[in-house]
C-alpha positions as CSV (number, residue, x, y, z in Angstrom):
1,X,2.2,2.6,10.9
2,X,2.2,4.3,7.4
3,X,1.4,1.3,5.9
4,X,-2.1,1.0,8.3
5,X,-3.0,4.2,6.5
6,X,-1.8,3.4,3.7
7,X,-3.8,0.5,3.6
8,X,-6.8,2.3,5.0
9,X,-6.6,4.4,1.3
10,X,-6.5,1.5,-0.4
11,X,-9.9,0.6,0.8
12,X,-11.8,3.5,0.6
13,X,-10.4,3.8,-3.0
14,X,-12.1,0.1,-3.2
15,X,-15.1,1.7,-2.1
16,X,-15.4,4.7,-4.2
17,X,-14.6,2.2,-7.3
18,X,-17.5,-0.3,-6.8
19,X,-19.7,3.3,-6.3
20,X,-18.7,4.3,-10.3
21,X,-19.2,3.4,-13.4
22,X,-16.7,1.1,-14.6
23,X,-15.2,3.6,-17.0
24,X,-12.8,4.7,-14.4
25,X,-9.6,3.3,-15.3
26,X,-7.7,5.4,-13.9
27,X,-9.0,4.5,-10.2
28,X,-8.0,1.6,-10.8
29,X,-4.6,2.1,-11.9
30,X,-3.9,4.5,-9.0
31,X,-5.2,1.3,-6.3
32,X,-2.9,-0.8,-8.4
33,X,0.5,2.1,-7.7
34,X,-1.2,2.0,-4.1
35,X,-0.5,-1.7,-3.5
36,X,2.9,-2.2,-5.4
37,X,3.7,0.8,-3.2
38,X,2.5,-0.6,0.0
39,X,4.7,-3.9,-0.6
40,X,7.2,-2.0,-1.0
41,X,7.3,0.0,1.8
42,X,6.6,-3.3,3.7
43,X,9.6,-4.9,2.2
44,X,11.8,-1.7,2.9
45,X,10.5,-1.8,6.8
46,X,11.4,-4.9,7.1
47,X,14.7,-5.3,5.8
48,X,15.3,-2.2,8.1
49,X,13.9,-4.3,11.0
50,X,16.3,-7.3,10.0
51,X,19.6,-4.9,9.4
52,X,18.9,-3.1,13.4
53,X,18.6,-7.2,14.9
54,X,21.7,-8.2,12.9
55,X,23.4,-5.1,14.2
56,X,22.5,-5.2,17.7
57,X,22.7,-9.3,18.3
């Protein structure tokens, strides 16, 4: 679930990037940290998900 929002973020980031100037580079860096940080929480749920069905087979 906190990916959806996180993901949600993302894409009004997108948004308010294509409204500036191109100058902000920083934006851009942050959507970057944004993604890379939404994989990894991805990757983290589902190694979680894998452990609880190895656990509980």
């Amino acid at each position: 679930m906190d990916s959806v929002f996180l993901l949600i973020d993302i894409f009004i980031l997108r948004i308010i990037l294509l409204l500036m100037p191109k100058d902000f580079l920083i934006l851009k860096k942050i959507i970057k940290f944004l993604k890379l940080l939404k994989i990894r929480i991805d990757i983290l749920n589902a190694e979680a998900e894998l452990k609880f069905i190895l656990e509980n087979k």
